[in-house]
Residue, then its C-alpha position, 0 to 999 in steps of 0.5 A: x152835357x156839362x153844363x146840364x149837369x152843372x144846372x141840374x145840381x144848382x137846382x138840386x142845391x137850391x131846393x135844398x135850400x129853399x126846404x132848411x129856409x121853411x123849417x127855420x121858422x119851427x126850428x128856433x122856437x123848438x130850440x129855445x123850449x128845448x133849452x129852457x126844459x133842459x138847462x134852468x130846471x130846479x135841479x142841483x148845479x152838479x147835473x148842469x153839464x150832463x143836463x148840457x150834454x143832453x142838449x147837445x145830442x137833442x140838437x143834433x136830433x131836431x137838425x136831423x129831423x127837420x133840415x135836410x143835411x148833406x153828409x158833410x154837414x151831418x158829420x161835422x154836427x156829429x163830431x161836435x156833439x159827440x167832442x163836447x159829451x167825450x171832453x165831458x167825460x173825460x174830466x168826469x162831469x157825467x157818469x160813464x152809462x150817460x156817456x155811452x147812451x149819449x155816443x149811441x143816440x148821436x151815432x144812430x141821429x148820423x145814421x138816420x140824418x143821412x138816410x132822411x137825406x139820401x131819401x129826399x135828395x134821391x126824390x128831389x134828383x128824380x122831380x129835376x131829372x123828370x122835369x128836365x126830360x120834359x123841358x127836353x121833350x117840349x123843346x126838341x124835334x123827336x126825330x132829329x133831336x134838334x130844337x122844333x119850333x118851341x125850342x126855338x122860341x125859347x132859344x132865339x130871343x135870348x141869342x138875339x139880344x145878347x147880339x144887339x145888346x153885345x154888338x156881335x154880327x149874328x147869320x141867319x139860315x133857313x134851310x129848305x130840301x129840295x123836292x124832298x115831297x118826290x122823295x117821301x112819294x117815291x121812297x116811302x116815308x121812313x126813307x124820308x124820315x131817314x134822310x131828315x135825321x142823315x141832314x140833321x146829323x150833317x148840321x151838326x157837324x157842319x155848325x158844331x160851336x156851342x152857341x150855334x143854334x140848329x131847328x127843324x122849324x117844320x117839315x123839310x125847313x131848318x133854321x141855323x143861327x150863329x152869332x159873333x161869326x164874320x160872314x165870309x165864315x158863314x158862307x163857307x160853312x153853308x158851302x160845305x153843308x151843300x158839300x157834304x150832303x153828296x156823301x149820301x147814297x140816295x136816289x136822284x128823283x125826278x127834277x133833281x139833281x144827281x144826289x140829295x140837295x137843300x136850298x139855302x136862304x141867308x142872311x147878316x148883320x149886326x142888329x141894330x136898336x130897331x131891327x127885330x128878330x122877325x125882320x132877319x128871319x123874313x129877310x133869310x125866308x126873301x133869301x130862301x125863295x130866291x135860291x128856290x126860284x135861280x134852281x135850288x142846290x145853291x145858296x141865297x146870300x145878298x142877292x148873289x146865287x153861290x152853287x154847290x161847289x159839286x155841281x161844277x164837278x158834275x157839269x164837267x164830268x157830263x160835259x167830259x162824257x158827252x165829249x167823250x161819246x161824240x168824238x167815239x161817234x166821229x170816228 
């Protein structure tokens, strides 16, 4: 959110900018005319200063009306010309109806230059704030609110070179949940939509650093990125993600196991000159299958299955049970 704040008044800066920069170029001959009509005319010597006065707030008019001022700027012009017109004044180089009609123009110039800037900060902060929900929309899955396939587009290639170019050992996760088809058949879906967005919210804040990079790539299949993380770290994140989704109150289907689960395909390394993106996307989509394939509710990393630490508790506490019904049955 900071950082969106921090981008949105670079833009706003710039663009203001970019609008004083186009207007210098009207801006200089406007200045020379002006000072030439009001400083060498065949008038007597003794009106130079009131002559120069005039310049002054006639200055301060042309800034006001053709750059865009920020009210600091715009006081500071305005205490300069008024100071001249006032030391002026006071030793007496202009008559005091002058002086006064003088402080009126330059205080009523401030009073429109800063509502001429209001108005055009004000349109140039909706155009950015309007562009960047846009940008949002174009880039983020309505209903998980993390990145879809777009975003991911977008976002991917600039993590991965920083990661080769930087030497950082980057982790690849491609997340699939399992038979999530049963859910939506069996439960309607708006309890499947709902259970997307309970295993989105559970990503974030399973993998909750700021260069973490979470994506629905499409239907029930998400994509984790992590980069400069060891890959010991990135197992045990994958394991409390298989951990945490036990949390949620959702009836077993049919072929399932006793809570909501995912399938989870990883993989690591440090990117080399020649490896590519799609290489390491591939390689955690082989990882994927494989965890499908050993049973689903586990984790697909170098060839080796990781189960959910919960099934083990499950197993043990059917296996207690079955004990248990056998031994009441002996007896």
């Amino acid at each position: 959110m900071v950082d969106n704040k921090n981008f949105n008044e670079k833009q706003l800066k710039d663009k203001i900018k970019s609008y004083n920069r186009q207007r210098i170029g009207i801006a200089i001959p406007i200045v020379i005319i002006t000072a030439i009509l009001l400083l060498f005319p065949s008038l007597g010597n003794e009106a130079l200063p009131t002559r120069f006065a005039v310049l002054c707030s006639a200055l301060l008019i042309l800034s006001s009306l053709l750059f865009v001022l920020p009210g600091r700027n715009a006081v500071l012009l305005f205490f300069m010309a008024t100071a001249i017109v006032t030391v002026q004044f006071v030793y007496k180089q202009i008559h005091p109806q002058s002086f006064i009609i003088l402080i009126l123009i330059n205080t009523c110039v401030l009073g429109v230059s800063r509502k001429i800037s209001h108005n055009f900060i004000q349109a140039a902060i909706n155009e950015i704030e309007t562009l960047s929900h846009l940008e949002i929309e174009a880039t983020t899955d309505n209903l998980t609110q993390l990145l879809n396939r777009n975003g991911l587009e977008q976002a991917l290639p600039t993590a991965w070179a920083f990661c080769k170019r930087k030497k950082k050992n980057v982790g690849f996760l491609l997340i699939d949940i399992d038979y999530f088809k049963s859910y939506n058949d069996t439960l309607g879906h708006l309890k499947g939509d709902d259970i997307l967005k309970q295993i989105a919210h559970s990503m974030k804040i399973c993998f909750k650093r700021e260069t973490d990079i979470i994506g629905r790539i499409g239907g029930d299949e998400f994509l984790i990125f992590l980069q400069d993380i060891d890959n010991d770290h990135i197992v045990e994140m994958a394991q409390n993600l298989l951990s945490s989704l036990s949390s949620f109150k959702v009836k077993a289907c049919p072929g399932s196991y006793k809570c909501l689960s995912v399938s989870i395909g990883i993989e690591t390394g440090i990117p080399q000159t020649g490896d590519s993106l799609k290489e390491f996307y591939n390689r955690a989509d082989m990882a994927l299958y494989h965890a499908k394939k050993s049973g689903r509710n586990c984790i697909s990393y170098d060839n080796v299955i990781i189960k959910n630490p919960n099934e083990r508790v499950w197993q043990n506490e059917s296996s207690a049970l079955k004990n248990l019904v056998a031994e009441c049955a002996r007896k």
